[in-house]
HTML snippet that shows the backbone in 3Dmol.js (N, CA, C, O; Angstrom):
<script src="https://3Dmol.org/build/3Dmol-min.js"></script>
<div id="view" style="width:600px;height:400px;position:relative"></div>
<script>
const pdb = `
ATOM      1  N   UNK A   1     130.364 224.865 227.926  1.00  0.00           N
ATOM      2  CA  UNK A   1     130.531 225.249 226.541  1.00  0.00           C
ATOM      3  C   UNK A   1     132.002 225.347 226.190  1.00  0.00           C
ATOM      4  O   UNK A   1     132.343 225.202 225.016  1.00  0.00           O
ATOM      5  N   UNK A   2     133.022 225.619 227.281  1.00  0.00           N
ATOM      6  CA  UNK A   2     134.240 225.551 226.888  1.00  0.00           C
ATOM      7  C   UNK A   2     134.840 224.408 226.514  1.00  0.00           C
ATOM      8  O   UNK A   2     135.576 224.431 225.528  1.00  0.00           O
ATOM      9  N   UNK A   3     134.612 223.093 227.303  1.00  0.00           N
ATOM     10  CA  UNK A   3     135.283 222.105 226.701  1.00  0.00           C
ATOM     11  C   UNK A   3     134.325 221.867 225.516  1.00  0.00           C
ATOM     12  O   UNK A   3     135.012 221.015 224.952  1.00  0.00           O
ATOM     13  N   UNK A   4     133.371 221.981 224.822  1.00  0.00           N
ATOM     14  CA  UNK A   4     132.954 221.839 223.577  1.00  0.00           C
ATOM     15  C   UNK A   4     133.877 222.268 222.699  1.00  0.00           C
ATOM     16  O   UNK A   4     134.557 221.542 221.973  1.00  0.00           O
ATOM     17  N   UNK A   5     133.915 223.763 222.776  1.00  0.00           N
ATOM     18  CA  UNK A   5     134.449 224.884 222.386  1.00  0.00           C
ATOM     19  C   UNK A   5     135.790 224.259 222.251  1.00  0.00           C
ATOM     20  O   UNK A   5     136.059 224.204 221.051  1.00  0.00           O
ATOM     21  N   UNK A   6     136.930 223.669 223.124  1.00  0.00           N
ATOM     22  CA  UNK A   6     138.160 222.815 223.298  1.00  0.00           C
ATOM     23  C   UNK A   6     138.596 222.045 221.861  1.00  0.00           C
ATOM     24  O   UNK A   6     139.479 222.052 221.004  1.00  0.00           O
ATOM     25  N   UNK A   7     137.047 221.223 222.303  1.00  0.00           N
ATOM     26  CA  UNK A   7     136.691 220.032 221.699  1.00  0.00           C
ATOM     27  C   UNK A   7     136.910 219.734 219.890  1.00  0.00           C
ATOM     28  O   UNK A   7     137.334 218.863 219.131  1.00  0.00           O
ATOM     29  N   UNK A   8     136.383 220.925 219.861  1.00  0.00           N
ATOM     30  CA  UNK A   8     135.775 221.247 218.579  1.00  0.00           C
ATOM     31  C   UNK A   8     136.249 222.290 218.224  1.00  0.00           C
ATOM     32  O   UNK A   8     136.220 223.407 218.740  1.00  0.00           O
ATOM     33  N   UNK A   9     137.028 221.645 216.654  1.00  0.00           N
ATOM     34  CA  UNK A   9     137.891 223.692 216.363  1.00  0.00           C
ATOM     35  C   UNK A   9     137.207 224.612 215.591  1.00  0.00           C
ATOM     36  O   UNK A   9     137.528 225.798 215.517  1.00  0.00           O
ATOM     37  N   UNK A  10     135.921 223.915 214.795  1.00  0.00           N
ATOM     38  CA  UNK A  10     135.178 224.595 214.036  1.00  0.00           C
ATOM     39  C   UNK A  10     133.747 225.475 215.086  1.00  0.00           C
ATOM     40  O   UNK A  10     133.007 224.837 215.835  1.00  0.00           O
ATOM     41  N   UNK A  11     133.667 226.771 214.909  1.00  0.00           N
ATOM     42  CA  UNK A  11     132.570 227.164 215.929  1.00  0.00           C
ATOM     43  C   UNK A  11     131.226 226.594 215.546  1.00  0.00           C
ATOM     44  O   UNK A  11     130.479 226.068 216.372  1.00  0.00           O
ATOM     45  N   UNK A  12     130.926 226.725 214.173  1.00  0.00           N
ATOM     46  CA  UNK A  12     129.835 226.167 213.527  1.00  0.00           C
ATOM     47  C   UNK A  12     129.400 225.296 214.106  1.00  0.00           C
ATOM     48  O   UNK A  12     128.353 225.262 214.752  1.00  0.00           O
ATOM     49  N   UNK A  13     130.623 224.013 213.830  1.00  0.00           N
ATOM     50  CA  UNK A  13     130.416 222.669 214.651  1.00  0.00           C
ATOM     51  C   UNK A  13     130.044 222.705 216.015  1.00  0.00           C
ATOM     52  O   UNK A  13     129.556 221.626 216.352  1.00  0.00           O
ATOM     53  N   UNK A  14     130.082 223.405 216.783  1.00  0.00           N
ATOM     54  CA  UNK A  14     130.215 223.704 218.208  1.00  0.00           C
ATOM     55  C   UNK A  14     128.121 224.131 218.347  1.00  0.00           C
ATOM     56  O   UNK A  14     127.210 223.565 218.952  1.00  0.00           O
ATOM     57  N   UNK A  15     128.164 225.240 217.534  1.00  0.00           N
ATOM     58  CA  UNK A  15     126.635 225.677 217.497  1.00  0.00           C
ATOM     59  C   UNK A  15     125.301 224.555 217.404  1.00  0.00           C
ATOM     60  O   UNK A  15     124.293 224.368 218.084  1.00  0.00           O
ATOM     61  N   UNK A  16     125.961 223.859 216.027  1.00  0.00           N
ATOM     62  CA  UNK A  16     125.187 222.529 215.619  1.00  0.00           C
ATOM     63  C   UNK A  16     125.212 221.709 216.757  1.00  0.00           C
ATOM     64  O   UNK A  16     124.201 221.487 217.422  1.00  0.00           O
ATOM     65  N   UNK A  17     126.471 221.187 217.047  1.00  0.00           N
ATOM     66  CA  UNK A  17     126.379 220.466 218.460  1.00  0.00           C
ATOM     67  C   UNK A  17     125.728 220.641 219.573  1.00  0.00           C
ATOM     68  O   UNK A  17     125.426 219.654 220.244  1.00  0.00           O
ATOM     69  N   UNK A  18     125.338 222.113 220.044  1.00  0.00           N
ATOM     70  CA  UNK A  18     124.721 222.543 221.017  1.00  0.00           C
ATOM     71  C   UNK A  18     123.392 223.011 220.916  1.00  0.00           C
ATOM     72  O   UNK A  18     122.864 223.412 221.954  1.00  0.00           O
ATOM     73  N   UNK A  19     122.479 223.047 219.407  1.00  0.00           N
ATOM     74  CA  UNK A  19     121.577 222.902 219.119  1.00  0.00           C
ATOM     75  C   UNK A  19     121.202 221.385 219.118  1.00  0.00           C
ATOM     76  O   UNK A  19     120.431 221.372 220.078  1.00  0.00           O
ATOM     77  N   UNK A  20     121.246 220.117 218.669  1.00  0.00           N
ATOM     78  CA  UNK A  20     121.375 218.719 218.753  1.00  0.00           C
ATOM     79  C   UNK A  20     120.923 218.625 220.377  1.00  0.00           C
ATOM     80  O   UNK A  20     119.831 218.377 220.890  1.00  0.00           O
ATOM     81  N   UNK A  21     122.120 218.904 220.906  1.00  0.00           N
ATOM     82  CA  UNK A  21     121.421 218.509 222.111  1.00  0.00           C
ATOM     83  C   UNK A  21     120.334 219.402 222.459  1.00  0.00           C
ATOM     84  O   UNK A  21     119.360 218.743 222.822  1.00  0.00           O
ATOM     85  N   UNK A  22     120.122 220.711 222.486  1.00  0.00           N
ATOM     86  CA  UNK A  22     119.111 221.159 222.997  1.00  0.00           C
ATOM     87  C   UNK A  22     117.832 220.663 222.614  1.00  0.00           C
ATOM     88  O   UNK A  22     116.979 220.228 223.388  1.00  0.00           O
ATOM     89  N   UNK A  23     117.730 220.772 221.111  1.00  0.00           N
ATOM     90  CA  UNK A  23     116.572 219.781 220.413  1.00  0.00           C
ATOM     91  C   UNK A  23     116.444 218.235 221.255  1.00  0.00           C
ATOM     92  O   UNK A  23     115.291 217.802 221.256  1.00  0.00           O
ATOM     93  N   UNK A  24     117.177 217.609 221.761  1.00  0.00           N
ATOM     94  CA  UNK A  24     116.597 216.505 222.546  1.00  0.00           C
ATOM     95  C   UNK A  24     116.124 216.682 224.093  1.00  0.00           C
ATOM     96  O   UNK A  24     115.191 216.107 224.654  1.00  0.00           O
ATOM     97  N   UNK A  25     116.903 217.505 224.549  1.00  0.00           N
ATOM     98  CA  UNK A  25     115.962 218.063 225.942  1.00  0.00           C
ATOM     99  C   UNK A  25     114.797 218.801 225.538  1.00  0.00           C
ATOM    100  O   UNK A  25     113.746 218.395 226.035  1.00  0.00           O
ATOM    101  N   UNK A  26     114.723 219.735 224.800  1.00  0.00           N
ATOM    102  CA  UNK A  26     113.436 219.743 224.822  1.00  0.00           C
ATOM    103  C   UNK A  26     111.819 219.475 225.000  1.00  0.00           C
ATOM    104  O   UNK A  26     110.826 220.154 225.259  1.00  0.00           O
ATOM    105  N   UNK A  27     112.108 218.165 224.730  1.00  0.00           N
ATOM    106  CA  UNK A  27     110.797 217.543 225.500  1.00  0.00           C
ATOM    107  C   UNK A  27     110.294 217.729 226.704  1.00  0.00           C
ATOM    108  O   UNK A  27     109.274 218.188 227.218  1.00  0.00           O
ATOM    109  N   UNK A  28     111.350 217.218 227.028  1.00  0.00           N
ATOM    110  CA  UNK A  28     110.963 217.432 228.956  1.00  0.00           C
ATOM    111  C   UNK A  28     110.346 218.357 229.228  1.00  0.00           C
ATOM    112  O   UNK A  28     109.365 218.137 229.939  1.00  0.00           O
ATOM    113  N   UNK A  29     110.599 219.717 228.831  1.00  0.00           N
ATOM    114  CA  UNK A  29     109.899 220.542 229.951  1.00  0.00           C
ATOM    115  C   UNK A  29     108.580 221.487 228.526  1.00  0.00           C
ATOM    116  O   UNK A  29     107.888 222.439 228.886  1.00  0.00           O
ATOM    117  N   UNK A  30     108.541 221.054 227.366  1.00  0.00           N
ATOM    118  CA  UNK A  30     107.813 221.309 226.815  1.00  0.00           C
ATOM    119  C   UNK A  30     106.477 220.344 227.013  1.00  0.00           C
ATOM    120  O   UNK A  30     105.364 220.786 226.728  1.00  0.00           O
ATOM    121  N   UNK A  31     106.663 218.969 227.531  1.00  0.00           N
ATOM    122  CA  UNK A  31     105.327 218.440 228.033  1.00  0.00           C
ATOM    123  C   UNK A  31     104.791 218.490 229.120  1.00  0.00           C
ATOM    124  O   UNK A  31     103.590 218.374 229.364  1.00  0.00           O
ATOM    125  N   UNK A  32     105.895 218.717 230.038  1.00  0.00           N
ATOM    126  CA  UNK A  32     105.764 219.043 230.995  1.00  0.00           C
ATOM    127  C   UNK A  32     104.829 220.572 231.453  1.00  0.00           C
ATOM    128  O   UNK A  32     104.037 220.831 232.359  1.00  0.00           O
ATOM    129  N   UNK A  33     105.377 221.313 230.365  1.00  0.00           N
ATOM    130  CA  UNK A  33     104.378 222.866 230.230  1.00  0.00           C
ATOM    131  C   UNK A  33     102.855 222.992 229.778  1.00  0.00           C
ATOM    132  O   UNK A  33     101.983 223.821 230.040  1.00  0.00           O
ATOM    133  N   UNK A  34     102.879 221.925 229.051  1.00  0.00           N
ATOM    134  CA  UNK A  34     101.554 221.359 228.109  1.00  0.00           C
ATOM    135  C   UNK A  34     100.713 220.881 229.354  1.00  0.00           C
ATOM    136  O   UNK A  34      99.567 221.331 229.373  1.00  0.00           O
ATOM    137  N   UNK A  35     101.161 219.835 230.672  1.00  0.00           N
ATOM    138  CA  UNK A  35     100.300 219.566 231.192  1.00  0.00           C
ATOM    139  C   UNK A  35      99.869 220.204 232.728  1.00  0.00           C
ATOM    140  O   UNK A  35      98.880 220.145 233.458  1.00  0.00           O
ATOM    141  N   UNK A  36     101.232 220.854 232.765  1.00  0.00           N
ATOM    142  CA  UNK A  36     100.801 221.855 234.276  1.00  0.00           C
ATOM    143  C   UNK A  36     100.135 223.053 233.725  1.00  0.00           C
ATOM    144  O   UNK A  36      99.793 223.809 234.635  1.00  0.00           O
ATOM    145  N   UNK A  37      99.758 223.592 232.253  1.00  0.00           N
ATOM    146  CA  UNK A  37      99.640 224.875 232.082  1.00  0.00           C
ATOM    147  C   UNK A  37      98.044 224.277 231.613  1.00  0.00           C
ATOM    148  O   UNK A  37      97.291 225.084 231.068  1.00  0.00           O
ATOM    149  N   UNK A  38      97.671 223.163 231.793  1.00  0.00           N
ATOM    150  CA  UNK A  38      96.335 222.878 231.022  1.00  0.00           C
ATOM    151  C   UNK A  38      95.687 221.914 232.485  1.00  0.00           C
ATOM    152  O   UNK A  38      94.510 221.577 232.355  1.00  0.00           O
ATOM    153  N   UNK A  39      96.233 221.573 233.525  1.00  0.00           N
ATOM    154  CA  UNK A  39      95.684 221.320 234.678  1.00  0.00           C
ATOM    155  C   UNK A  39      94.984 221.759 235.464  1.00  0.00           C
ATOM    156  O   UNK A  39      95.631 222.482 236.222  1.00  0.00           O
ATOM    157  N   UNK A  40      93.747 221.705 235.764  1.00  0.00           N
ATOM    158  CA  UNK A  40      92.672 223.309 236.422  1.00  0.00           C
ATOM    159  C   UNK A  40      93.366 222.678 237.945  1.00  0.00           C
ATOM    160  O   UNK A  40      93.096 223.548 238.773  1.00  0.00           O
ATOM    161  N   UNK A  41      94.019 221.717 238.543  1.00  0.00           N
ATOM    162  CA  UNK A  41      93.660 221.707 239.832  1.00  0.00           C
ATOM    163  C   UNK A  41      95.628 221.936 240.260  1.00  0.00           C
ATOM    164  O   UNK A  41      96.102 221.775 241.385  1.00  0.00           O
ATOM    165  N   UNK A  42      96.347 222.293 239.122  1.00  0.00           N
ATOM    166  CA  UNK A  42      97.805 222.862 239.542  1.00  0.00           C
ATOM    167  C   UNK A  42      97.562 224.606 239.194  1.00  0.00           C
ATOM    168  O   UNK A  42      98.129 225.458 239.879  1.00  0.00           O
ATOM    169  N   UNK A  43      96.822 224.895 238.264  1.00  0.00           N
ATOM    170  CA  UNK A  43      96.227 226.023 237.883  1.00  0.00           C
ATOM    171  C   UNK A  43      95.386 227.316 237.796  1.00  0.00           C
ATOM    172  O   UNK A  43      95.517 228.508 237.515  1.00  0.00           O
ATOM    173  N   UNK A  44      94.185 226.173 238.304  1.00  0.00           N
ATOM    174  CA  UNK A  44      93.470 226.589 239.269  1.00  0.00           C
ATOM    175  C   UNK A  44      92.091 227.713 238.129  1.00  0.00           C
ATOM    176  O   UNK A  44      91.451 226.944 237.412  1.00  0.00           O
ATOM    177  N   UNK A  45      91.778 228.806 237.991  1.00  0.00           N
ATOM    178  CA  UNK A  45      91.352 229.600 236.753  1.00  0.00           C
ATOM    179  C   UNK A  45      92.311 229.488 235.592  1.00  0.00           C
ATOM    180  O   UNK A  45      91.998 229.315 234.414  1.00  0.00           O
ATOM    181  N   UNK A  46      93.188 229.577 235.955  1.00  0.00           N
ATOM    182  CA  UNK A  46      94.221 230.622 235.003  1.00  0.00           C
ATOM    183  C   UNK A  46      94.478 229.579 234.051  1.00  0.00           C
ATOM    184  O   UNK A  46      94.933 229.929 232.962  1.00  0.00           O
ATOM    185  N   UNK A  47      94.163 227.735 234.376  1.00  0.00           N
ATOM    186  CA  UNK A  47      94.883 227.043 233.437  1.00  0.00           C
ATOM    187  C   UNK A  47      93.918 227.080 231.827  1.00  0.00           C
ATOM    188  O   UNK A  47      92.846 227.683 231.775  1.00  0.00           O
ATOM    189  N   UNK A  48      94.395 226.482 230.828  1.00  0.00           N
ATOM    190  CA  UNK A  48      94.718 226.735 229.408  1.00  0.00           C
ATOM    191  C   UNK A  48      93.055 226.158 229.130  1.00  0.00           C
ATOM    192  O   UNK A  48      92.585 225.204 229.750  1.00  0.00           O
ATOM    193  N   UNK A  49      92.240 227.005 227.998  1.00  0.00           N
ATOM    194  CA  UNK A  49      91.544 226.359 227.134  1.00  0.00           C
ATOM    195  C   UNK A  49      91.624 225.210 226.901  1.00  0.00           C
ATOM    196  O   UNK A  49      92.718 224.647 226.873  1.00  0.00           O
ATOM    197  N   UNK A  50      90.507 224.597 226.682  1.00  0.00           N
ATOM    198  CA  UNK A  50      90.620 223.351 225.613  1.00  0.00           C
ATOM    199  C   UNK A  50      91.015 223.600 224.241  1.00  0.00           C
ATOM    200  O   UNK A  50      91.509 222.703 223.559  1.00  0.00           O
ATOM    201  N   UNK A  51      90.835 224.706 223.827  1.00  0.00           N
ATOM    202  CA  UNK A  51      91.480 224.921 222.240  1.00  0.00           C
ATOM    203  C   UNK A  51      92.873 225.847 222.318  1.00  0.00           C
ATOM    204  O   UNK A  51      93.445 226.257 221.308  1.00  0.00           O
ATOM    205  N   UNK A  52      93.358 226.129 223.802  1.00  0.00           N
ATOM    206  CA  UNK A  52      94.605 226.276 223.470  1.00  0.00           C
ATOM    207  C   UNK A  52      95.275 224.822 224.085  1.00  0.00           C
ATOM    208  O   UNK A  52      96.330 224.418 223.597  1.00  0.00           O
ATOM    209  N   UNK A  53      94.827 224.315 224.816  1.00  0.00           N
ATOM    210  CA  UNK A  53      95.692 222.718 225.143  1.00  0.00           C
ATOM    211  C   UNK A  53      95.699 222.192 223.487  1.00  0.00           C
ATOM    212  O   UNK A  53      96.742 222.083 222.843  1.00  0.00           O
ATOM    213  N   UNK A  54      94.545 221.939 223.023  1.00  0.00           N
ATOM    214  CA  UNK A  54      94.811 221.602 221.417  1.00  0.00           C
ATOM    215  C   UNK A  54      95.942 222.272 220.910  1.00  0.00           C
ATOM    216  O   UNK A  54      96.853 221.509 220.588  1.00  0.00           O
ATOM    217  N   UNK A  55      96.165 223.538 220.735  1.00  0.00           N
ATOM    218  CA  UNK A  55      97.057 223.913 220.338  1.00  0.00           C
ATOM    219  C   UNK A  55      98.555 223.645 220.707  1.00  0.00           C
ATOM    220  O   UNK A  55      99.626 223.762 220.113  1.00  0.00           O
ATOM    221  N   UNK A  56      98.203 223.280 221.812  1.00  0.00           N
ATOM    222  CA  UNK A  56      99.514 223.207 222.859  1.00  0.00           C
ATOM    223  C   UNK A  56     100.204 221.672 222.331  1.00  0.00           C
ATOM    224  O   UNK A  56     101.358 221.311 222.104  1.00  0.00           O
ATOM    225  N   UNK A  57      99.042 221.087 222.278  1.00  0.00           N
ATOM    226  CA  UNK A  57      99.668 219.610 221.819  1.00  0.00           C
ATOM    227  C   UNK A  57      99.675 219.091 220.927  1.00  0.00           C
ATOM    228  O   UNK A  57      99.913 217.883 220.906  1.00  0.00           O
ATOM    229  N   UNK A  58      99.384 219.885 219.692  1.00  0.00           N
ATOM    230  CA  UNK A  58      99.562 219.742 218.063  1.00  0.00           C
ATOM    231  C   UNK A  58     101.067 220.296 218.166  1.00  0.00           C
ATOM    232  O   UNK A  58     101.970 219.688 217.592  1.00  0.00           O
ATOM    233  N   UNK A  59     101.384 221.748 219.092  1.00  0.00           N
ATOM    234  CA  UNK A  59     102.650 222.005 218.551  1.00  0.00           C
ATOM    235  C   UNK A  59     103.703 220.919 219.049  1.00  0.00           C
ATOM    236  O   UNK A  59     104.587 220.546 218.277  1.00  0.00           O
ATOM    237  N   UNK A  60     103.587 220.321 220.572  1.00  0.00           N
ATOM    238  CA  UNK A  60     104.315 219.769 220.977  1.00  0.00           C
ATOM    239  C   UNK A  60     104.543 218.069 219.970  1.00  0.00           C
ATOM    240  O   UNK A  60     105.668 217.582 219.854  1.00  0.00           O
ATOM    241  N   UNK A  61     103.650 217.586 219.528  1.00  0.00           N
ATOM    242  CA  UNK A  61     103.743 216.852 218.582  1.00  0.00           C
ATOM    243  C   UNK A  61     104.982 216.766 217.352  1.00  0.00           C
ATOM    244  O   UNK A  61     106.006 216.107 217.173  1.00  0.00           O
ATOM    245  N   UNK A  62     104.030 218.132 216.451  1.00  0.00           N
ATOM    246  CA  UNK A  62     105.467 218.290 215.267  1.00  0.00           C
ATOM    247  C   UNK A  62     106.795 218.337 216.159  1.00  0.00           C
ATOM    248  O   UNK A  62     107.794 217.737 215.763  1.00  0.00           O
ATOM    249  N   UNK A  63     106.808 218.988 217.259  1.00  0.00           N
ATOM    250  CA  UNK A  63     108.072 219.052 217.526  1.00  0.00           C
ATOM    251  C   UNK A  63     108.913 217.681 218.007  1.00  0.00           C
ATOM    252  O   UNK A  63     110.124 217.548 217.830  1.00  0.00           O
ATOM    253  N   UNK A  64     108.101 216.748 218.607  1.00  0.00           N
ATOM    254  CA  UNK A  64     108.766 215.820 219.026  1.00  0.00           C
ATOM    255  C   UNK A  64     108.758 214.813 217.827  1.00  0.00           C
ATOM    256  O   UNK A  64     109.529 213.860 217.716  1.00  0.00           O
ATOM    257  N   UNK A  65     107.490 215.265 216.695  1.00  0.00           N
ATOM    258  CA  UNK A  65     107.972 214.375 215.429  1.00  0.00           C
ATOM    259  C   UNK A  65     109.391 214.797 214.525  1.00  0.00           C
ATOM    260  O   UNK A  65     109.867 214.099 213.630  1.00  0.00           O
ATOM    261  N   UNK A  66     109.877 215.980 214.948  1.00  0.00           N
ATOM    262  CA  UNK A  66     110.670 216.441 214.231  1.00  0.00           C
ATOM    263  C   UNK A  66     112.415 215.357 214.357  1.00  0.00           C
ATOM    264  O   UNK A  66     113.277 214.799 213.679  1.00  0.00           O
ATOM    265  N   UNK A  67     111.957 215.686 215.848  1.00  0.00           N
ATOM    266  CA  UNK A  67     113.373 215.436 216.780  1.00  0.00           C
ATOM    267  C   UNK A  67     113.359 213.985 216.423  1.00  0.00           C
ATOM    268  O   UNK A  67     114.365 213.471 215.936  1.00  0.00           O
ATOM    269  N   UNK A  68     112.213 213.264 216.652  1.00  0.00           N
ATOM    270  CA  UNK A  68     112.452 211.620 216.056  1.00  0.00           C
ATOM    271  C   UNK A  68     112.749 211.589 214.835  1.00  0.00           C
ATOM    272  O   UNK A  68     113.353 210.581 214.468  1.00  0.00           O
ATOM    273  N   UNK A  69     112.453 212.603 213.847  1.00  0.00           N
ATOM    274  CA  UNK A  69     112.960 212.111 212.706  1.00  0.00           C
ATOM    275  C   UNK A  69     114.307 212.539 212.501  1.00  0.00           C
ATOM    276  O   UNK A  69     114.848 212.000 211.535  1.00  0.00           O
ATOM    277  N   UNK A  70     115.239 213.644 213.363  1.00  0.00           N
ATOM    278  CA  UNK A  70     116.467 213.788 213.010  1.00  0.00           C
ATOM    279  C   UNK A  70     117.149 212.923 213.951  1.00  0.00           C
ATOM    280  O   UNK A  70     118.362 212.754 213.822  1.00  0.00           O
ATOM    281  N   UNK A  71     116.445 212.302 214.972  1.00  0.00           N
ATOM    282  CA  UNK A  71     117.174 210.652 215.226  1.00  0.00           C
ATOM    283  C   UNK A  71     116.828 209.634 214.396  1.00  0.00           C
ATOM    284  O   UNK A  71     117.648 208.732 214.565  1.00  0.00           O
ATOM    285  N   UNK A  72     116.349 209.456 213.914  1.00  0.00           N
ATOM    286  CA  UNK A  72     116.376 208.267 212.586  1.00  0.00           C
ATOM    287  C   UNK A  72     117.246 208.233 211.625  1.00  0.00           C
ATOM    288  O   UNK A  72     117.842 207.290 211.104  1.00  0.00           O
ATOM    289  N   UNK A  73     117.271 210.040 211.324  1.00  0.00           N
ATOM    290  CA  UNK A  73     118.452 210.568 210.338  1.00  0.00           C
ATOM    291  C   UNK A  73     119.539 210.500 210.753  1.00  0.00           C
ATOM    292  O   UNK A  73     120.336 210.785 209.859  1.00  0.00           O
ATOM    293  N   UNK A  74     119.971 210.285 211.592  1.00  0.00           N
ATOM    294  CA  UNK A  74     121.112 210.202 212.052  1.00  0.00           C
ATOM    295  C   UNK A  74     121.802 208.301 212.617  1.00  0.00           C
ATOM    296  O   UNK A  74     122.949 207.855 212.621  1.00  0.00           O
ATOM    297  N   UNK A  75     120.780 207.809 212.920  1.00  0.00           N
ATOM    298  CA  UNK A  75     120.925 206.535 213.259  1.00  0.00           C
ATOM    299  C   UNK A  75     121.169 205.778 212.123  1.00  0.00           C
ATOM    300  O   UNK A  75     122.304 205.351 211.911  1.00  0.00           O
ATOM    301  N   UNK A  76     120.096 205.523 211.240  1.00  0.00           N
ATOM    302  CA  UNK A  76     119.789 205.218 210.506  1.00  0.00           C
ATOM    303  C   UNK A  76     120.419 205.054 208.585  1.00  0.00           C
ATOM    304  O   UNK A  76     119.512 205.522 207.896  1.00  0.00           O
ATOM    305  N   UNK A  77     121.346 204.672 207.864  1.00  0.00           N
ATOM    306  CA  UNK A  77     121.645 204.388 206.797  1.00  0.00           C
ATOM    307  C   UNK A  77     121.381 205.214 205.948  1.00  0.00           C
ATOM    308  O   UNK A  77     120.161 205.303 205.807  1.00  0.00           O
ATOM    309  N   UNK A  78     122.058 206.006 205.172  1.00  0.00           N
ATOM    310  CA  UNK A  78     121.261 206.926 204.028  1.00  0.00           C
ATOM    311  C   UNK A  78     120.715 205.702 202.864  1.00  0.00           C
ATOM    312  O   UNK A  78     120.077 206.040 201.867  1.00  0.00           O
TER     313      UNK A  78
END
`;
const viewer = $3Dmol.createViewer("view");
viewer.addModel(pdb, "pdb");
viewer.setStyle({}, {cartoon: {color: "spectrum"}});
viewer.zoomTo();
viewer.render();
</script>
């Protein structure tokens, strides 16, 4: 965070920047949670409903629709 921090003289800028990226890792270990936490044989009892896996993967959805759309927004031409 320091050479960001270096990097960048505005803190704001620094926050945004380090939200950006976090919003793109995110995935990883949010599908990753979706499918070890809804696996009966990594899980064993304890793993997830069928209507909370639904839940689990409606949220993980918007979220990864989100993140594609602020890479489009950003790629992409106004």
């Amino acid at each position: 965070m320091r050479i960001v921090a270096a990097w960048v003289s505005d803190a704001t800028q620094v926050l945004v920047i380090s939200q950006v990226v976090l919003s793109f890792v995110l995935p990883v270990p949010l599908i990753t949670l979706v499918l070890f936490s809804g696996s009966r044989t990594i899980m064993g009892t304890l793993a997830n409903s069928p209507v909370v896996n639904a839940l689990a993967i409606g949220g993980s959805v918007i979220v990864l629709s989100i993140n594609v759309l602020l890479l489009l927004s950003l790629l992409l031409p106004a």
